[in-house]
N, C-alpha and C positions, 0 to 999 in steps of 0.2 A: 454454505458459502464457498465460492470458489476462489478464492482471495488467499493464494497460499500467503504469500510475505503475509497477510495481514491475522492472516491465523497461526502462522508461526510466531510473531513477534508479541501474540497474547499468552503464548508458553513462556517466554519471557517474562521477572517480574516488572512490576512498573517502573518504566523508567525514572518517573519523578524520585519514587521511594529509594529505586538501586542508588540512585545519585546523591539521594540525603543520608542513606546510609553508608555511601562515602567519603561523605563530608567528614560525618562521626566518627569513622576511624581514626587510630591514634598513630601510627606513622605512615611515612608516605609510602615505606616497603607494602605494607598492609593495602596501602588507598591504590596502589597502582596495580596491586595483584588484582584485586578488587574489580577494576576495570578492566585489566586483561580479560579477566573470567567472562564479563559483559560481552566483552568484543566478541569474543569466539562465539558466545550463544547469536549474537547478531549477525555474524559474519554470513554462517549457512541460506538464511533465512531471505540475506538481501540479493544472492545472487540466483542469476538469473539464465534462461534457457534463450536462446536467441531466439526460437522458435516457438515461442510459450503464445505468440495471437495467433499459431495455427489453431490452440485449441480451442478458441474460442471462438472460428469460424461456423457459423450455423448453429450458434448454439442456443438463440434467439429464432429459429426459423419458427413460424406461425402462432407465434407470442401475437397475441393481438393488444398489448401494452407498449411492446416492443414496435409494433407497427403502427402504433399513435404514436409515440415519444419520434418515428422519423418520419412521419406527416407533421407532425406537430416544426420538426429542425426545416422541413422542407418551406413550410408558407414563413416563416422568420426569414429565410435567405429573400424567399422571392420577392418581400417586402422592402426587406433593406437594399434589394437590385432594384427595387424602383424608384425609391427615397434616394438612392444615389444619382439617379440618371438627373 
């Protein structure tokens, strides 16, 4: 899967759980440390390379899946350009 954020953020534990197991703590020194710790594992994860769709140029070339899913966006457009007119 080429899906960094989204393979990073599965190294992370589950948000729902981290968030109820800061519910649970008992002071808010604790609950806030708590989510500092979150943030930072988050933080890495969601930024981003300005140029990160160069790597994904051609990376579908002769995909014959890839080349129905944009025949398939092509007759949708040309459809709705006629229904418009």
């Amino acid at each position: 899967m080429k899906h960094g954020l989204v393979k990073q953020l599965r190294r992370v534990e589950d948000p729902v759980k981290a968030t109820m197991d800061i519910k649970s703590q008992g002071t808010i020194e604790e609950r806030v440390t708590r989510l500092e710790q979150l943030v930072e594992q988050l933080l890495p994860s969601a930024q981003t390379d300005r140029d990160d769709w160069n790597r994904t140029f051609g990376m579908f070339e002769g995909d014959a899946v890839m080349k129905e899913i944009i025949a398939a966006g092509r007759r949708i457009r040309e459809k709705d350009r006629r229904q418009a007119r």
